[in-house]
SEVEX-900652 format. One record per residue (C-alpha): residue number from 1; residue in one letter; x, y, z. Coordinates in Angstrom, 3 decimals, always signed. Layout:
+-------+------+----------+----------+----------+
! fimar ! gudo !        u !        v !        w !
+-------+------+----------+----------+----------+
!   NUM !    a !        X !        Y !        Z !
...
+-------+------+----------+----------+----------+
END
This chain:
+-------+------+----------+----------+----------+
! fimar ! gudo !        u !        v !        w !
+-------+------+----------+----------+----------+
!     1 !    x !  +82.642 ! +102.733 !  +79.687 !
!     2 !    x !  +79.965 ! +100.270 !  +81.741 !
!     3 !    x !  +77.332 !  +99.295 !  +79.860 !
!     4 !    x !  +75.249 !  +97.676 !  +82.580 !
!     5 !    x !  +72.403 ! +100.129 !  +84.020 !
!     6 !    x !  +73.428 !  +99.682 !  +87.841 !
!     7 !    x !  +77.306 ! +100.417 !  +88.578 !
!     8 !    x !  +79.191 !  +98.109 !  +90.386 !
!     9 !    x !  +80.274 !  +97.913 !  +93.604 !
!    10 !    x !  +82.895 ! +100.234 !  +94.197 !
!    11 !    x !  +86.388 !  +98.707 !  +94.429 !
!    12 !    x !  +84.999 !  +95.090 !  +93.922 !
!    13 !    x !  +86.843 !  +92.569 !  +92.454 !
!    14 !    x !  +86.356 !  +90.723 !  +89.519 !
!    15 !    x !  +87.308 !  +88.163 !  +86.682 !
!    16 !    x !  +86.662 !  +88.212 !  +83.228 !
!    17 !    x !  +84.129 !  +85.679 !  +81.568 !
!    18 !    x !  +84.301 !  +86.581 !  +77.721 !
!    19 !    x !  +85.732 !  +89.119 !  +75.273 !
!    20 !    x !  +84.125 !  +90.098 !  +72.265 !
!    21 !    x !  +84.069 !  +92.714 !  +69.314 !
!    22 !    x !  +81.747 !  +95.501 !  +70.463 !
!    23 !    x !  +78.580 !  +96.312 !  +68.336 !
!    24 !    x !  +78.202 !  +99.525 !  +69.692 !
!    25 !    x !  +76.745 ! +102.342 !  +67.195 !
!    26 !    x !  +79.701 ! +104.838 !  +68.028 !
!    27 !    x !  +82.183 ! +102.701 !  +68.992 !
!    28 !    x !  +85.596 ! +102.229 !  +67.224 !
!    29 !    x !  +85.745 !  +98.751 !  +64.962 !
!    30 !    x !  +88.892 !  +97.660 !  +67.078 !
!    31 !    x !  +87.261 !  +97.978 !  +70.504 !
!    32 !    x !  +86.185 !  +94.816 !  +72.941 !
!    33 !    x !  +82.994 !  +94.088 !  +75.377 !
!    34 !    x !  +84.971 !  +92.412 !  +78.396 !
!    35 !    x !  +81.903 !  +90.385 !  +80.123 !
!    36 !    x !  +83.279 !  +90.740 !  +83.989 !
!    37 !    x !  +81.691 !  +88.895 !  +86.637 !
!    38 !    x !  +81.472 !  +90.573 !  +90.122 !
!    39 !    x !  +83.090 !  +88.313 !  +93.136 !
!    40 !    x !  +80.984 !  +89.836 !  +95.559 !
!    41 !    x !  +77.596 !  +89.357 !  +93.442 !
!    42 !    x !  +78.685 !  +87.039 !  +90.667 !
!    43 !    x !  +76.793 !  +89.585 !  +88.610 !
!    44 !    x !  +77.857 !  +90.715 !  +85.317 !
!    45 !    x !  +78.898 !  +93.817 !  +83.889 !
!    46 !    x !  +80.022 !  +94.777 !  +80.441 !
!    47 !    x !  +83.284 !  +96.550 !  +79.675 !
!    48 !    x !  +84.226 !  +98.401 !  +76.594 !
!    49 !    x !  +87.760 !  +98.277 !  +76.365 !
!    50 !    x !  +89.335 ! +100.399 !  +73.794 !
!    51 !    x !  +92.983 !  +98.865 !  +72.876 !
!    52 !    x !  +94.140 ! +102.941 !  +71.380 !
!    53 !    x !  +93.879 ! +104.063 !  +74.957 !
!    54 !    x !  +95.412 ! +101.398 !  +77.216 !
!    55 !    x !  +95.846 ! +103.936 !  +80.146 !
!    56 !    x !  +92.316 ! +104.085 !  +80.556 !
!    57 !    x !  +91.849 ! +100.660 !  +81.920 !
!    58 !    x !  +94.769 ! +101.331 !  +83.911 !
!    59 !    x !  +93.018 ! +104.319 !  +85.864 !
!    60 !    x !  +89.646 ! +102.068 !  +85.995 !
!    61 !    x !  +90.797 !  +98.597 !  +86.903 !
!    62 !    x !  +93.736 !  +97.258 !  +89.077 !
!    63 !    x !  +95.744 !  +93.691 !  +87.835 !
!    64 !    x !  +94.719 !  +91.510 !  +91.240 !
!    65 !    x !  +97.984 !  +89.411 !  +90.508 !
!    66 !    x !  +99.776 !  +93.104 !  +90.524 !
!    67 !    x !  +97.983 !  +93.620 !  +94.197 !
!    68 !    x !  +99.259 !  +90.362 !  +95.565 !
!    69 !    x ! +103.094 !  +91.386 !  +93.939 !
!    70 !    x ! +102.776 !  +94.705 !  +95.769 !
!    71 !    x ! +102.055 !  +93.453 !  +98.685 !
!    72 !    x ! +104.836 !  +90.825 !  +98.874 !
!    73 !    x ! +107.545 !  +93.721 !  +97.867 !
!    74 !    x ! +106.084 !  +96.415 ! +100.269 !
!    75 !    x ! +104.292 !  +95.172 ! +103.356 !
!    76 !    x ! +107.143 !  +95.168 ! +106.375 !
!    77 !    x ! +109.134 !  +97.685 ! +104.528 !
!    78 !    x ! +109.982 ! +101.544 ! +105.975 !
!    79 !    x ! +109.489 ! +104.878 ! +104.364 !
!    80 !    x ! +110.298 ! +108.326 ! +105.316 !
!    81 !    x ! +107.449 ! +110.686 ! +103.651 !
!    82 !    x ! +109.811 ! +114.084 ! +103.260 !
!    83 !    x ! +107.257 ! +116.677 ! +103.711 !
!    84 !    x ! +103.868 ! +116.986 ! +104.508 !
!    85 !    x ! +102.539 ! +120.861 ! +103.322 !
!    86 !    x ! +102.594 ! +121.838 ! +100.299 !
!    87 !    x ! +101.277 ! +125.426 !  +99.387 !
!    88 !    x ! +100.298 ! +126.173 ! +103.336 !
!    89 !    x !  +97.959 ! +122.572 ! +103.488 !
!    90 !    x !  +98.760 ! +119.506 ! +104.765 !
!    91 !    x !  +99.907 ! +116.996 ! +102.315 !
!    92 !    x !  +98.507 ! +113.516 ! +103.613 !
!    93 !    x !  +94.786 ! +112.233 ! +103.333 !
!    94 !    x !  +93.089 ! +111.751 ! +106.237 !
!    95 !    x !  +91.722 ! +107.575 ! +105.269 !
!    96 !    x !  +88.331 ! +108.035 ! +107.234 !
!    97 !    x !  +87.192 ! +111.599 ! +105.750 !
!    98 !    x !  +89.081 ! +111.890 ! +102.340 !
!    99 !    x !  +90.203 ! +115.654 ! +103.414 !
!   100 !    x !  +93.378 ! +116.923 ! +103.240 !
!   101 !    x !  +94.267 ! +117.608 ! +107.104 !
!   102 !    x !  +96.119 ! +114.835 ! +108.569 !
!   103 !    x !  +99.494 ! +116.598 ! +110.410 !
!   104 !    x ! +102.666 ! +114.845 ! +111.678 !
!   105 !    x ! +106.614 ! +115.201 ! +112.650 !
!   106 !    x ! +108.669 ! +113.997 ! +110.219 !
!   107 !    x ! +108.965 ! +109.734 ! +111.198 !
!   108 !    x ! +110.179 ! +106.383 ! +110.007 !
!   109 !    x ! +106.071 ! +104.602 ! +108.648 !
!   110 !    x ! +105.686 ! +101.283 ! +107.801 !
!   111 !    x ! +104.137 !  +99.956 ! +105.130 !
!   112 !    x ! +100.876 !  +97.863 ! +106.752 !
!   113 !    x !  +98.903 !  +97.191 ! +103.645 !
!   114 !    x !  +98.116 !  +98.432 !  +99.948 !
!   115 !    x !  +94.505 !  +98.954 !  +98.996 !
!   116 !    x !  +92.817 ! +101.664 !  +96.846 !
!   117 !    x !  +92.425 ! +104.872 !  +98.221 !
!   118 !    x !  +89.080 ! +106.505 !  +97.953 !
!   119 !    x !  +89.541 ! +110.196 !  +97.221 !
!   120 !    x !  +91.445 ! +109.937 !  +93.978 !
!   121 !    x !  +90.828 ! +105.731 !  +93.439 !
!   122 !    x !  +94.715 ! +104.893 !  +93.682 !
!   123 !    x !  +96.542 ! +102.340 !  +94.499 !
!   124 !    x !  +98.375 ! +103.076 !  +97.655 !
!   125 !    x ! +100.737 ! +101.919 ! +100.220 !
!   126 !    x !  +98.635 ! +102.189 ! +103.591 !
!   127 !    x ! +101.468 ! +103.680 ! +106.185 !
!   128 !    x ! +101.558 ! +103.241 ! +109.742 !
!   129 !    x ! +104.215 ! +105.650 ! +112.089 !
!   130 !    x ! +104.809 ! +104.636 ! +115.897 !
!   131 !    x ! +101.965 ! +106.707 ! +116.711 !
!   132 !    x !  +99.357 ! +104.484 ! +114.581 !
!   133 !    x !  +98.820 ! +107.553 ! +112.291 !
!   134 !    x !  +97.769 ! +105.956 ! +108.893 !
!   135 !    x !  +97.983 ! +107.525 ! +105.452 !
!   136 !    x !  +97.769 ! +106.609 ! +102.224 !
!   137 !    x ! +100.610 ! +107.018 !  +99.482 !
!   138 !    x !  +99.919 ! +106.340 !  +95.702 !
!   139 !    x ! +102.513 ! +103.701 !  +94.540 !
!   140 !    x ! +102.800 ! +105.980 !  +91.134 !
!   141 !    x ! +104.526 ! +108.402 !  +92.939 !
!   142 !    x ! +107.066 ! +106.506 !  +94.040 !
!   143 !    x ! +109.391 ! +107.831 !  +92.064 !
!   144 !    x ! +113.197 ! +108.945 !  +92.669 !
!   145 !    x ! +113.276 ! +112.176 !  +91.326 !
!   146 !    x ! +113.112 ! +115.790 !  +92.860 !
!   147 !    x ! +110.109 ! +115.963 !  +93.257 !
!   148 !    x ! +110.161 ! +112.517 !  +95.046 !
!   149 !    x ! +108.981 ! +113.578 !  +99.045 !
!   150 !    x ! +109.806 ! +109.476 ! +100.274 !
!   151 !    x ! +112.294 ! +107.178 ! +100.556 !
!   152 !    x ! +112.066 ! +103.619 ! +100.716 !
!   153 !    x ! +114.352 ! +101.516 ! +103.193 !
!   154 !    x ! +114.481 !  +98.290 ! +104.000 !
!   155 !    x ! +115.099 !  +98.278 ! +107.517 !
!   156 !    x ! +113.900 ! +101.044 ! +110.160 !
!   157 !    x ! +117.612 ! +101.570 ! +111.308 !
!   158 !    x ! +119.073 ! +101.735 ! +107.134 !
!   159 !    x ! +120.095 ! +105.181 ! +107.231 !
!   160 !    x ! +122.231 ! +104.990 ! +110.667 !
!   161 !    x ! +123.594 ! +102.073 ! +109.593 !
!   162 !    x ! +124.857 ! +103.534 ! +106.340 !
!   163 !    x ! +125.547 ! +106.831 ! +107.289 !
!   164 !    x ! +125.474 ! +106.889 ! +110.647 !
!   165 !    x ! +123.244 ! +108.885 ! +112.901 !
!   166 !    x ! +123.839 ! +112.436 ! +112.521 !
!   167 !    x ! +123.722 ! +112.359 ! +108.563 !
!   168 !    x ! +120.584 ! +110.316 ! +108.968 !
!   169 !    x ! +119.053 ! +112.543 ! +110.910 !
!   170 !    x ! +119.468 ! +115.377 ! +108.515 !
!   171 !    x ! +118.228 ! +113.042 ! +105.803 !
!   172 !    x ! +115.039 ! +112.612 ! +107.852 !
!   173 !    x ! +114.646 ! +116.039 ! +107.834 !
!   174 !    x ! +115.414 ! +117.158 ! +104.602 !
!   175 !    x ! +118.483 ! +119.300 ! +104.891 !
!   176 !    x ! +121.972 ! +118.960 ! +103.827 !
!   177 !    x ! +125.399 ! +119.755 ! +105.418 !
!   178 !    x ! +128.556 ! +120.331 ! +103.722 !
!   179 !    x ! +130.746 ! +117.381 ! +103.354 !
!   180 !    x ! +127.717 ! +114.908 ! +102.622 !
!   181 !    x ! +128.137 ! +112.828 !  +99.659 !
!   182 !    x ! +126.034 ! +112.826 !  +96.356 !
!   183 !    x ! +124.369 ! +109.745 !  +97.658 !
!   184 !    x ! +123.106 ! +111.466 ! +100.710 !
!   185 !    x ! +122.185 ! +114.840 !  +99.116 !
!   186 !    x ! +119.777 ! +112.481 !  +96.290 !
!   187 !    x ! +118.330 ! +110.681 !  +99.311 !
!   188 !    x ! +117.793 ! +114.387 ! +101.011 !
!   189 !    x ! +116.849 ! +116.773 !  +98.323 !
!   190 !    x ! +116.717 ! +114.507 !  +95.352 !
!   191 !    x ! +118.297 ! +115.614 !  +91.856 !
!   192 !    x ! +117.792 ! +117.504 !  +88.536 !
!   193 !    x ! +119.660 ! +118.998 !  +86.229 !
!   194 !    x ! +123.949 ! +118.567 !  +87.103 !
!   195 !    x ! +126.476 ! +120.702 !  +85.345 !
!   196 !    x ! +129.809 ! +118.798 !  +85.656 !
!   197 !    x ! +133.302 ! +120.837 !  +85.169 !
!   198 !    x ! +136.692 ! +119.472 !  +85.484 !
!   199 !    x ! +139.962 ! +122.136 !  +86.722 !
!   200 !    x ! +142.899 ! +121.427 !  +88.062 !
!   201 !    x ! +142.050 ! +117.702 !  +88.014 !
!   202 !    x ! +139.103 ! +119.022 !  +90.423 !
!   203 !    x ! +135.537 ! +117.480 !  +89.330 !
!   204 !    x ! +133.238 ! +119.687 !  +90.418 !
!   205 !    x ! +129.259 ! +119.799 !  +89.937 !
!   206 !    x ! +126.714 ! +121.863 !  +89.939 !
!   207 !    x ! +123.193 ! +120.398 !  +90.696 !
!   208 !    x ! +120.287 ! +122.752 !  +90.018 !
!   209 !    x ! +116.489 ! +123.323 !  +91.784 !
!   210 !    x ! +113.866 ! +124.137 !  +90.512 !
!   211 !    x ! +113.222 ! +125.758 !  +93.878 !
!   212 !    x ! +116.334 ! +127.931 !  +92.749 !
!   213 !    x ! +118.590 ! +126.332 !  +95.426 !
!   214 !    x ! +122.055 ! +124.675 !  +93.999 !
!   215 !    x ! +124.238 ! +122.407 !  +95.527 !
!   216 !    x ! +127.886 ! +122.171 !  +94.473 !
!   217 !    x ! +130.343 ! +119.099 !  +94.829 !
!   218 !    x ! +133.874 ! +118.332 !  +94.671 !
!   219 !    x ! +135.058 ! +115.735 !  +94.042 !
!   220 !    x ! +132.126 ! +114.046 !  +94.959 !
!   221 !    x ! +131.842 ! +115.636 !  +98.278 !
!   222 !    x ! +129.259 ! +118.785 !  +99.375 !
!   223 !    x ! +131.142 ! +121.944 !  +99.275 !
!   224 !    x ! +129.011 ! +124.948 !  +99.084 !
!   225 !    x ! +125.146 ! +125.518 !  +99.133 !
!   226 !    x ! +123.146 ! +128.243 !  +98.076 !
!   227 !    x ! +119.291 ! +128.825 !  +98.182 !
+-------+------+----------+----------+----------+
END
C-alpha cells in the first residue's frame, strides 16, 4: 500500500532511496517501507512491501531494467494476433478510449513500442499493422498454449518462407488443412491434451479442444478433422 497522502503520478518512474522494517500498527513483522523517489517530481513516496506476497509488487510496479530488455527482444519483431472477438465483442483495446471496439482483418503487426496500457495497467507490446492501427497486447499473455491467439515471428515473410504461401496463409487465418504437419497445426490452433496410439507401426494422435474440435495425425501428418 502507499503511505503518502497524495498518489503518485500514474505510470511514473522511480528509484528506490531506502528500505526499512515497517512500524506500521497492523502490519506483518517481516514487511519493508521502500522510500521511492519520483523521477518526474523527485518527491517521495513510501511503499510497504510485503515479502509473503511477491506478486503484488509485480501487478503495482514494473522492473525499468525489465522495460529496456523488452524492448531490445520485441521492438522490430512481427506478430499475427489470431482472433479479434471473443463472445460477439471485439477483442483489442482501442489505446485512446480504453473501450473494447477496435476491428481489423486478420494482418502481419509490428511490434513499435512496449509501455503500460491504461485500462488494465499492463505491460504491453504496442502493435502497429500496415494500416497504422495500434493496439496493445499484454506481454503475460504471450504464451504458447491453446488459448494462445498470437504468434511471434521474426521476420514479416517467416511463415512463407517456412511453409510456403498457401499453408501460411491458412495459418494467418486460423484454419487447418489435411496434410499439415504438427508444427503448423500448434502455430494454427495451438495444442492441449494428445492421445498417442501406435498400430501397425502407424503413430497416430489424437489432439483434443476444449472447443470440442479434434485433430488426428499420422505419422506426424494431418489426417482427419472433426469439430
Amino acid at each position: 500500500m502507499v503511505h503518502n497522502v497524495k498518489a503518485p503520478l500514474p505510470y511514473s518512474t522511480f528509484k528506490i532511496v531506502k528500505v526499512t522494517p515497517s512500524i506500521a500498527k497492523y502490519s506483518y513483522e517481516e514487511n519493508f517501507i521502500r522510500t521511492l523517489q519520483e523521477k518526474e517530481t523527485n518527491r517521495e513516496i513510501y511503499y510497504e512491501w510485503e515479502p509473503k506476497y511477491p506478486a503484488l509488487i509485480a501487478e503495482e510496479f514494473v522492473s525499468l531494467g525489465y522495460v529496456v530488455k523488452m524492448k531490445e527482444l520485441k521492438i522490430g519483431h512481427f506478430f499475427i494476433v489470431k482472433k479479434n472477438r471473443i463472445d460477439g465483442q471485439p477483442l483489442m483495446i482501442n489505446m485512446e478510449n480504453g473501450k473494447r471496439e477496435v476491428e481489423y482483418d486478420k494482418s502481419i503487426w509490428t511490434c513499435i513500442d512496449i509501455a503500460i496500457e491504461s485500462m488494465y495497467s499492463s505491460l504491453s507490446l504496442i502493435l502497429e499493422n500496415d494500416k497504422k492501427q495500434e493496439i496493445p497486447f499484454a506481454i503475460d499473455r504471450l504464451q504458447p498454449d491453446e488459448g494462445s491467439i498470437i504468434i511471434e515471428m521474426p521476420t514479416k515473410d517467416y511463415l512463407e518462407k517456412k511453409f510456403g504461401d498457401e499453408m501460411a496463409s491458412l495459418i494467418v487465418q486460423s484454419k487447418v488443412k489435411i496434410g499439415m504437419t504438427k508444427d503448423m497445426c500448434i502455430l494454427s490452433w495451438g495444442t492441449k491434451s494428445i492421445n498417442t496410439t501406435i498400430v501397425s507401426g502407424n503413430n497416430t494422435e489424437q489432439w483434443i479442444y476444449s472447443s470440442g474440435s479434434y485433430l488426428y495425425f499420422t505419422n506426424g501428418l494431418l489426417s482427419g478433422i472433426q469439430n
